[in-house]
N, CA and C of each residue as an Amber inpcrd file, in Angstrom:
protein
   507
   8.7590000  48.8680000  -8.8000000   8.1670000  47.7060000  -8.1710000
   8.2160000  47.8980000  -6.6570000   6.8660000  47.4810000  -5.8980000
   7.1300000  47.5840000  -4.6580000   8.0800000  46.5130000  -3.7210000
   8.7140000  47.3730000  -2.8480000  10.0890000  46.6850000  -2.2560000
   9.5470000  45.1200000  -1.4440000   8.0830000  45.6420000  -0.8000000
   7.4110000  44.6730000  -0.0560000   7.2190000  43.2680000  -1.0460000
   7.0320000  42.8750000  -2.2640000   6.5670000  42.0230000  -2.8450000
   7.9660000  41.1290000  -2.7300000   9.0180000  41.4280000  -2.3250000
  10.2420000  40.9330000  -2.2580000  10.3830000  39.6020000  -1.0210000
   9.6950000  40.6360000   0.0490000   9.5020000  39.9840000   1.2970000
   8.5920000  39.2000000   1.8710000   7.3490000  38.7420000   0.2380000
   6.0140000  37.7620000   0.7180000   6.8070000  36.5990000   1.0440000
   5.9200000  36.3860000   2.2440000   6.1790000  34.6120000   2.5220000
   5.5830000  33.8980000   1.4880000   4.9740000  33.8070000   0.5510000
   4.3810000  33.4350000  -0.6120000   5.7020000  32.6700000  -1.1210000
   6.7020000  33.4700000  -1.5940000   8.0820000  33.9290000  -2.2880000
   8.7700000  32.9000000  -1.2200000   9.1430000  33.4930000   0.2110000
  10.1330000  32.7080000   1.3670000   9.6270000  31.0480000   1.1040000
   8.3880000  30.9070000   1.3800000   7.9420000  29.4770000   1.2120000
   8.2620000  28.5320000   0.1310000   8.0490000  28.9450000  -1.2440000
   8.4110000  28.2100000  -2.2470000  10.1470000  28.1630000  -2.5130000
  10.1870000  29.4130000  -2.1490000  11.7330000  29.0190000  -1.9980000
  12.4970000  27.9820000  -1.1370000  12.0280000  28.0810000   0.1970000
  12.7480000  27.6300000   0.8300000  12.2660000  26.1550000   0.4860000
  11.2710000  25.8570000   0.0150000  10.5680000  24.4500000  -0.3620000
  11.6660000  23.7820000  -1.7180000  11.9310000  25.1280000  -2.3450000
  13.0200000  24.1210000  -3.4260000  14.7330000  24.1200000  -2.6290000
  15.0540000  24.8230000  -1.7530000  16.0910000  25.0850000  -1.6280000
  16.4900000  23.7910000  -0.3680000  15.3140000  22.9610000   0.7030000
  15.3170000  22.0610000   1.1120000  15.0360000  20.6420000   0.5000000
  14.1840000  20.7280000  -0.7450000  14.1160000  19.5390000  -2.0200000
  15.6310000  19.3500000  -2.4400000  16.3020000  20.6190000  -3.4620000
  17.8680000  20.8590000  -3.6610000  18.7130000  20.0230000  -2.4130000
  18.6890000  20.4070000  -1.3910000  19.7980000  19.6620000  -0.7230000
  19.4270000  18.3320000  -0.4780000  18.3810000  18.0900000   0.1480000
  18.2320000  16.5500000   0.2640000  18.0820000  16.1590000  -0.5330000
  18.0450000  16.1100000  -2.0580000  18.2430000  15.2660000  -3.1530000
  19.7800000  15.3540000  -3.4260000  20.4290000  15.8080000  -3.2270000
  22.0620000  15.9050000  -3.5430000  22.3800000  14.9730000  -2.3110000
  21.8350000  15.0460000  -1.3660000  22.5070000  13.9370000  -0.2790000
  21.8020000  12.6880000  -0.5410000  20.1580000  12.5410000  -1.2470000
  20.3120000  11.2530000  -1.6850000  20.6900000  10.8780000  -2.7350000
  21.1030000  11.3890000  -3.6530000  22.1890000  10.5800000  -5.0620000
  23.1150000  10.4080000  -4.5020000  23.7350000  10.5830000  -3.8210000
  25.0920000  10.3910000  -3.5240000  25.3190000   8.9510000  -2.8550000
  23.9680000   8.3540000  -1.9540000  24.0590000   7.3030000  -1.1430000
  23.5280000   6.4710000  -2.0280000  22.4120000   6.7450000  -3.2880000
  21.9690000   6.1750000  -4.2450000  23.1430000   5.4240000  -5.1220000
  23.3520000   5.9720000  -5.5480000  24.3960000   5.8480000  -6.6700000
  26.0830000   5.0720000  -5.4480000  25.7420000   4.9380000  -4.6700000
  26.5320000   3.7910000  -3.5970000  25.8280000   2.2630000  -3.9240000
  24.6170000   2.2530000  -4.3970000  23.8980000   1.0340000  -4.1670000
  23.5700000   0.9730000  -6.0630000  24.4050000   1.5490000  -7.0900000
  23.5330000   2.0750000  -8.8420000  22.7900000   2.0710000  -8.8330000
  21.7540000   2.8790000  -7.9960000  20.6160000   3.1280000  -8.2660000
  20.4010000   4.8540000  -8.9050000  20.2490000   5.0150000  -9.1020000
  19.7310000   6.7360000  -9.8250000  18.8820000   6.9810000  -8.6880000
  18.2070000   8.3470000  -8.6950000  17.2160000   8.5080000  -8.1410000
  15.4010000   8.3790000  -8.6530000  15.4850000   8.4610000  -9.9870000
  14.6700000   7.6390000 -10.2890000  14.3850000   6.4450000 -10.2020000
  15.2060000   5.6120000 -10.2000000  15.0020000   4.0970000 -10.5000000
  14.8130000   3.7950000  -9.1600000  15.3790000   4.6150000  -7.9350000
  14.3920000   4.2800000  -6.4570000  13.2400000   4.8050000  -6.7770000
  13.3040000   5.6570000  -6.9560000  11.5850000   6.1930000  -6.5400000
  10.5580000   5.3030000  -7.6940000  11.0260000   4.4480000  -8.7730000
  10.2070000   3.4210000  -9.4500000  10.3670000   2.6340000  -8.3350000
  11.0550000   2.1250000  -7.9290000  11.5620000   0.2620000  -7.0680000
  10.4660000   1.3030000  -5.8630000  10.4630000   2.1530000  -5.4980000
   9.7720000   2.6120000  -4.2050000   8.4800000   2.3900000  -4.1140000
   8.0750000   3.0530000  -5.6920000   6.5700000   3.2360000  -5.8150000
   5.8590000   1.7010000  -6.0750000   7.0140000   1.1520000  -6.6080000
   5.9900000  -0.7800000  -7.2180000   5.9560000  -1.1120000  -5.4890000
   7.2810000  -1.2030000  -4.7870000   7.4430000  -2.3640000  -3.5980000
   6.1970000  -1.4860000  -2.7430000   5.2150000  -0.3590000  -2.7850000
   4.6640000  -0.3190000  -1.8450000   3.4130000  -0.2890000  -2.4530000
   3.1350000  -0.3480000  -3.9520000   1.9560000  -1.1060000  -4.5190000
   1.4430000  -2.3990000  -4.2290000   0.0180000  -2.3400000  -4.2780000
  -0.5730000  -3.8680000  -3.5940000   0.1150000  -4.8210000  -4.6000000
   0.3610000  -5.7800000  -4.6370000   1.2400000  -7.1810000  -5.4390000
   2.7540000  -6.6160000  -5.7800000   2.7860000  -5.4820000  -5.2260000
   4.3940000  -5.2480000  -5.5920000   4.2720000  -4.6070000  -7.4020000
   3.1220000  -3.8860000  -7.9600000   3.0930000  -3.5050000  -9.1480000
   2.3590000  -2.9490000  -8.7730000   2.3200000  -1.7510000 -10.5070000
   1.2150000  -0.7010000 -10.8680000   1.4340000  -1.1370000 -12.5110000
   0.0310000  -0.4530000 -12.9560000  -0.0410000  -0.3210000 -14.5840000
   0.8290000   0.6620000 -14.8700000   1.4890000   0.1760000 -16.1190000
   2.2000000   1.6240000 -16.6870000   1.8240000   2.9860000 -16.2420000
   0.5870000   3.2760000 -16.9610000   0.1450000   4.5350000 -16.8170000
   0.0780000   5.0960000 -15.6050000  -0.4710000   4.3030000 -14.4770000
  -0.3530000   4.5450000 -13.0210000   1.2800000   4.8590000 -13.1530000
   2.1970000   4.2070000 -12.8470000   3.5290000   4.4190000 -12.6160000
   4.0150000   5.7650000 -13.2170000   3.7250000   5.7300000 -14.0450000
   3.9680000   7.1540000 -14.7580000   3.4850000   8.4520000 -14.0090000
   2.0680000   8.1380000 -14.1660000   1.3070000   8.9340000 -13.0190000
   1.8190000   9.5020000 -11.8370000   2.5490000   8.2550000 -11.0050000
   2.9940000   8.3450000  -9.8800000   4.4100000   9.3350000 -10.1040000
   5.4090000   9.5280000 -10.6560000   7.0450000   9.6910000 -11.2360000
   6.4200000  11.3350000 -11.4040000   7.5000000  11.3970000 -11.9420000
   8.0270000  12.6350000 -12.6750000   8.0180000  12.5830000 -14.0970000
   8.1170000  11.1520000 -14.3230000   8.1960000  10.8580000 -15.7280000
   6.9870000  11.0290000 -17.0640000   7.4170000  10.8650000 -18.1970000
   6.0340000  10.6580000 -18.8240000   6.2290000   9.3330000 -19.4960000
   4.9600000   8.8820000 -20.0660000   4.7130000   7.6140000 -19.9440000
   5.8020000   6.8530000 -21.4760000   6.2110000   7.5080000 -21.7320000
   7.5700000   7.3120000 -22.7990000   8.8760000   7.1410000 -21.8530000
   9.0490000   8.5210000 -20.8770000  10.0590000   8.0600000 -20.1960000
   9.7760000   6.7810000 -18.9410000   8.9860000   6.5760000 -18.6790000
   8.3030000   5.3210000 -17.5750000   8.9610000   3.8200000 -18.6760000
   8.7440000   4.5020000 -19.9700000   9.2050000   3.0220000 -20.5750000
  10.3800000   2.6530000 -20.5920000  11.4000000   3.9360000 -20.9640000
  13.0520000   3.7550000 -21.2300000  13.4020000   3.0990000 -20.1130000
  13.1830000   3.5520000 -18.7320000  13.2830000   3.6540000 -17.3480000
  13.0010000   1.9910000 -17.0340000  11.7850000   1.7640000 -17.3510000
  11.2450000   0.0000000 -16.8930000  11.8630000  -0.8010000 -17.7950000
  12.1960000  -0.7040000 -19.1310000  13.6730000  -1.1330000 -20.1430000
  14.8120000  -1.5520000 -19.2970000  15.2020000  -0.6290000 -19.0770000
  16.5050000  -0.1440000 -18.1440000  16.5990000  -1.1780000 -17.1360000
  15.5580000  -0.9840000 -16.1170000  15.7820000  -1.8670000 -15.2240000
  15.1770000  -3.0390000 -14.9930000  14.4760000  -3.7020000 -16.2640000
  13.9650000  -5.3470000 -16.7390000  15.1730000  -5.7260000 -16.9880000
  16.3440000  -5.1140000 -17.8520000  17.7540000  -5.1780000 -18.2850000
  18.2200000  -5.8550000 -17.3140000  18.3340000  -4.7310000 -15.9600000
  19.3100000  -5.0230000 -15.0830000  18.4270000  -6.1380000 -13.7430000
  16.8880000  -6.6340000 -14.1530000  16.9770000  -7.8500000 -13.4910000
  16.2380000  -7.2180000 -12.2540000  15.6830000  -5.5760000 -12.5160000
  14.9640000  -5.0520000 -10.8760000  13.7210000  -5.5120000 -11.0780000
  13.2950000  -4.9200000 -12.2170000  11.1440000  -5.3640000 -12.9810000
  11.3440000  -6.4530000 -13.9340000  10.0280000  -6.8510000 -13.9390000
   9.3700000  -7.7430000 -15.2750000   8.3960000  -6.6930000 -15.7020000
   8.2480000  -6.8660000 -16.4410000   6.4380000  -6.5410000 -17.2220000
   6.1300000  -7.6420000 -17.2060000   4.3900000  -7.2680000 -16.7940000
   3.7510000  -8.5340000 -17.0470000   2.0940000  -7.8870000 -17.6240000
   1.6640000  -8.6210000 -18.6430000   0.4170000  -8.3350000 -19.3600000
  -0.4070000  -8.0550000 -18.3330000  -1.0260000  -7.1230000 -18.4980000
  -2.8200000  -7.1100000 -18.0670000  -3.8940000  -7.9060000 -18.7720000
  -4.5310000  -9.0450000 -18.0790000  -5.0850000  -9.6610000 -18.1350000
  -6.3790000  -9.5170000 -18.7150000  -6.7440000  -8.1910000 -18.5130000
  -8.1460000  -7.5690000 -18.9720000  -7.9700000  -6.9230000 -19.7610000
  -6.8910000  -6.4460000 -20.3790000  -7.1340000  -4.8340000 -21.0010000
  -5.5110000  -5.3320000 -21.7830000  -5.2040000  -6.1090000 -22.9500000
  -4.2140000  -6.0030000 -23.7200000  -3.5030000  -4.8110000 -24.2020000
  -4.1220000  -3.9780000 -24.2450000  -3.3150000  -2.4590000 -24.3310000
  -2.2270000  -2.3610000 -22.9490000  -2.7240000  -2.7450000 -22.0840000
  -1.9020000  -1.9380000 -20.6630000  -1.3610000  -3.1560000 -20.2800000
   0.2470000  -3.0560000 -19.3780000   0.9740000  -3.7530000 -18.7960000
   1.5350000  -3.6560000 -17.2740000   1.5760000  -4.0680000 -16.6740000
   2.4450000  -3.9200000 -15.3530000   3.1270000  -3.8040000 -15.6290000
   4.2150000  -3.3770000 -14.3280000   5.7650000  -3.3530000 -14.2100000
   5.2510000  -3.8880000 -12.5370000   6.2490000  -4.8300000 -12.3330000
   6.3830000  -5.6210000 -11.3370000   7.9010000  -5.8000000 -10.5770000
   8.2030000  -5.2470000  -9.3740000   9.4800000  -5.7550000  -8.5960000
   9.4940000  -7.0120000  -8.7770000  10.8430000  -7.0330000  -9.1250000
  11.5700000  -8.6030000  -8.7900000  11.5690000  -9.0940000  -7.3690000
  12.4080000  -9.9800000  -7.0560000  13.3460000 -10.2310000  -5.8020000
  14.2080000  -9.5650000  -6.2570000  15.3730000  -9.8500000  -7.0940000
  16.8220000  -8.6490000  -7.5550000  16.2320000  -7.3460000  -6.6300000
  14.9550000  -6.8470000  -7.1990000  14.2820000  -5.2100000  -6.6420000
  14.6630000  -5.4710000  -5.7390000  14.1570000  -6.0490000  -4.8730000
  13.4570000  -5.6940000  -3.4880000  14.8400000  -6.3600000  -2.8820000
  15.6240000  -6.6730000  -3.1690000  16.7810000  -6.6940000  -2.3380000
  17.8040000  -5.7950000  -2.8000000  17.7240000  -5.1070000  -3.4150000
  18.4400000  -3.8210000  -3.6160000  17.8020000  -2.8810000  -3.0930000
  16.2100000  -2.7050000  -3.0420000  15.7780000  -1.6780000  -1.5890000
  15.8290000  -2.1490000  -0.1460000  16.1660000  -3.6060000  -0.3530000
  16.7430000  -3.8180000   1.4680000  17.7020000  -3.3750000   1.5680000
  18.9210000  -3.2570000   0.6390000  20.3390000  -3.0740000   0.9660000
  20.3990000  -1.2030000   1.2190000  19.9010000  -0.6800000  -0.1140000
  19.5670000   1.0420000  -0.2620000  18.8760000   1.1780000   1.2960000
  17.6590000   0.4400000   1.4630000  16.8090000   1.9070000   2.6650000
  17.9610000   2.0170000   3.8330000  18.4760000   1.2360000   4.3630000
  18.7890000   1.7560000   5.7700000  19.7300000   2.8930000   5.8890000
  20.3970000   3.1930000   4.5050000  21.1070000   4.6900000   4.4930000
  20.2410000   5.6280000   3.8640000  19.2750000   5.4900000   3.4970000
  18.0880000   6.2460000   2.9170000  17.3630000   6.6580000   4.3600000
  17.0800000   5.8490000   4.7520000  16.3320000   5.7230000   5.8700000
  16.9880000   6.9480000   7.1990000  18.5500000   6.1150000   7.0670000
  19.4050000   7.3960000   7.5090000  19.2460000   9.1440000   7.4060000
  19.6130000   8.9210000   6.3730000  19.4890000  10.4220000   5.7060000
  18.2900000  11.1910000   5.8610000  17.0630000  10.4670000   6.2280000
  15.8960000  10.9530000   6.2060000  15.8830000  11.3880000   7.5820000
  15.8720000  10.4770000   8.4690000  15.7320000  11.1260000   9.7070000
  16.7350000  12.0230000  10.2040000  18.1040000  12.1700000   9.9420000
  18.8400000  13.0990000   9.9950000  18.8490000  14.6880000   9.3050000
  18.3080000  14.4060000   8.2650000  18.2460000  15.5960000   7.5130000
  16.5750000  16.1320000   7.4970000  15.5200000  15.7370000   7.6260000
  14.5200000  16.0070000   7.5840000  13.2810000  15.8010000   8.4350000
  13.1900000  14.2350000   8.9860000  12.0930000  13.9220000   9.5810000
  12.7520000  14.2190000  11.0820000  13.6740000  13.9620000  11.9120000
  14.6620000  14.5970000  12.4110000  15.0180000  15.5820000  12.9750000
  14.8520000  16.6840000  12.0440000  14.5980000  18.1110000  12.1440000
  13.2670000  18.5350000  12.4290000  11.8890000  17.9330000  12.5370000
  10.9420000  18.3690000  13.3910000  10.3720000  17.4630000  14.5860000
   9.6010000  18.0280000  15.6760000   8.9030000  17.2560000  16.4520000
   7.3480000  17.2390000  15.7320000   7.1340000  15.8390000  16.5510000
   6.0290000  14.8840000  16.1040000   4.4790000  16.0320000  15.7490000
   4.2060000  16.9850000  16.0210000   3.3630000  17.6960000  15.7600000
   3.9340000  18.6130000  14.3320000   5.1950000  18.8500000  13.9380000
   5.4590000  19.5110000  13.0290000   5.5490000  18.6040000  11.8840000
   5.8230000  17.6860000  12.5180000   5.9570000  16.6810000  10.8840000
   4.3730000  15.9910000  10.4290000   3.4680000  16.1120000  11.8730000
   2.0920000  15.5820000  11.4610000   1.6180000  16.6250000  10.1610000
   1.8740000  18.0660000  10.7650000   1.7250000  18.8150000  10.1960000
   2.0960000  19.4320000   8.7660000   3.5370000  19.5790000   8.3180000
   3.5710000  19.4130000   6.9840000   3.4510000  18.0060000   6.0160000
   3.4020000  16.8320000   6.7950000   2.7520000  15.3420000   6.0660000
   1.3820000  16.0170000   5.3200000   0.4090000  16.6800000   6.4720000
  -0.7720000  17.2380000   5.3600000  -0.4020000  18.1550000   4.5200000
   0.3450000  19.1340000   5.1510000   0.7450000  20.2010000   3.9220000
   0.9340000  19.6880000   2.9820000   1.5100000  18.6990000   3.1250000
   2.6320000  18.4610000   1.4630000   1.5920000  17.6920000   0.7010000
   0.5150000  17.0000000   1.3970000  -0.3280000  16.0240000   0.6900000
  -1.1550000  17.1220000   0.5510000  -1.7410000  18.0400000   0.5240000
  -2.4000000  19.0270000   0.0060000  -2.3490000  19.6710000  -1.2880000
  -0.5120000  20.3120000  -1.2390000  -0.3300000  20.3960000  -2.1080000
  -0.2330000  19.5410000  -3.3710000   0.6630000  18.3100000  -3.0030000
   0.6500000  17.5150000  -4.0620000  -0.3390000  17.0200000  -4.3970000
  -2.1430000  16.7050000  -3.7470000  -3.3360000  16.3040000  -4.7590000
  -4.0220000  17.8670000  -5.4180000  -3.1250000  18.7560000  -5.4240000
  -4.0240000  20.0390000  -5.7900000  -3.0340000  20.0760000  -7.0400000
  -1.5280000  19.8620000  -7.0450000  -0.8480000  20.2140000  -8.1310000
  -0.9770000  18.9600000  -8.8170000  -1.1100000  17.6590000  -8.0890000
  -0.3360000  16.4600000  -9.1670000  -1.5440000  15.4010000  -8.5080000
  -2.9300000  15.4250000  -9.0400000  -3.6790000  15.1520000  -8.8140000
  -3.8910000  13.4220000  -9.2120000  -3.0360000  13.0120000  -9.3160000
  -3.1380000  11.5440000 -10.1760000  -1.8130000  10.4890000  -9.3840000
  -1.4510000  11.1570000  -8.6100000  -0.4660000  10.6030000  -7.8220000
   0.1810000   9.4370000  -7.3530000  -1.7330000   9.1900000  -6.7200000
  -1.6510000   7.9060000  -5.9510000  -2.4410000   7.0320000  -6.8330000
  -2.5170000   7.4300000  -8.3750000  -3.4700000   6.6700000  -9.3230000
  -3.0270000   5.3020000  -9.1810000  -3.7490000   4.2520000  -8.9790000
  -3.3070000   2.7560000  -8.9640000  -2.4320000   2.4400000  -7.5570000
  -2.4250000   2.9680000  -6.8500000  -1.3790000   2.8890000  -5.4660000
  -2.3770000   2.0310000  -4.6290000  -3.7710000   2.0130000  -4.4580000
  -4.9490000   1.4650000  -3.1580000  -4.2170000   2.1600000  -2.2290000
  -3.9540000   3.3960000  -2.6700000  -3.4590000   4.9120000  -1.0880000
  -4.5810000   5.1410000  -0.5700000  -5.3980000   4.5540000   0.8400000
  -6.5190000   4.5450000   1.5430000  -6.3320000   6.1380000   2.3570000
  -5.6980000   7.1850000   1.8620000  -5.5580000   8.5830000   2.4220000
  -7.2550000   8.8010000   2.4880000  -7.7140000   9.3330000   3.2400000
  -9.3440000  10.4210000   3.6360000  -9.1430000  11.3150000   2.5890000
  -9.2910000  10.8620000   1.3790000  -9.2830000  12.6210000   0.2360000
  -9.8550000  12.0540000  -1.1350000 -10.2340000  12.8380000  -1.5890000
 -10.8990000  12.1430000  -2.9670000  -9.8740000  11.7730000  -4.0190000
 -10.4250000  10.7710000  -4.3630000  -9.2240000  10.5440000  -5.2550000
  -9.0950000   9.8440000  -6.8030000  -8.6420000  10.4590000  -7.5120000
  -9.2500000  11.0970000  -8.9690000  -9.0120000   9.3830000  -9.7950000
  -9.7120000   8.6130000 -10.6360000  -9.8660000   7.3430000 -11.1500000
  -8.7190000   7.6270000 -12.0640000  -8.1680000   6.5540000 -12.8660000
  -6.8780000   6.1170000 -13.6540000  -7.4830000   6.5650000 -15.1840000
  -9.0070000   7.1250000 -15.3370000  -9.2670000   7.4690000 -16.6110000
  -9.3640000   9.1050000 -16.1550000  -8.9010000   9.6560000 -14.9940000
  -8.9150000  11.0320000 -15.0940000  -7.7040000  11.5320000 -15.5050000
  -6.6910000  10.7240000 -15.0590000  -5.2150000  10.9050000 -15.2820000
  -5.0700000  10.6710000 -16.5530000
């Protein structure tokens, strides 16, 4: 094998892309789980509180996660339980449901962001000037509508990019 294929930035890039994901997710569970939140169950409470009415449809939410739309359910279970979401029917379409922040939510992401918030600018946003962070903001939104094209499905994310309908996802 040639020695050079060792040394593509191809290789340096994705690496170093998981090896900076890896640490700043270990420094946010740690402040997470200060407030019981998981790191999922922010990034649900994240994705509803910055949806228009404070919700998305299931499938959107799912869309949005890591999750699939089985685990989107255990997950919105979980935390209807603990008093963060409601579900609430779709009005048009009896098959599909919201998940909706509470108040409980949204005052457990007042209490969570400001050490979130912390951590971010210390560990990441922080670490570049205002032209470097303009700059991988597009990178990363590049990548993520080329890999995970359904993202901002149900979000009203007014980004300049095309953006794929809730029956493409």
């Amino acid at each position: 094998m040639n020695q050079n294929v060792f040394d593509d930035p191809r290789i340096t890039a994705i690496g170093l892309l998981f090896e900076a994901s890896a640490g700043l997710s270990a420094r946010f569970a740690a402040q997470l789980e200060e407030h019981g939140l998981s790191s999922v169950e922010f990034e649900v409470l994240m994705r509803l509180a910055r949806s228009p009415g404070h919700q998305l449809r299931m499938t959107d939410l799912a869309a949005q996660t890591s999750l699939s739309t089985s685990g989107v359910t255990r997950v919105v279970d979980r935390m209807e339980r603990d008093g963060l979401l409601r579900r609430r029917a779709c009005p048009t379409d009896r098959r599909s449901s919201y998940a909706v922040v509470t108040a409980a939510g949204l005052t457990r992401l007042d209490e969570t962001l400001p050490g979130h918030l912390q951590i971010i600018e210390q560990w990441f946003t922080g670490q570049l000037d205002p032209a470097a962070l303009a700059a991988l903001l597009d990178g990363l939104r590049r990548v993520r509508d080329a890999v995970h094209p359904c993202a901002t499905a149900g979000s009203g994310d007014s980004e300049p990019h095309a953006q794929p309908t809730a029956a493409d996802c």
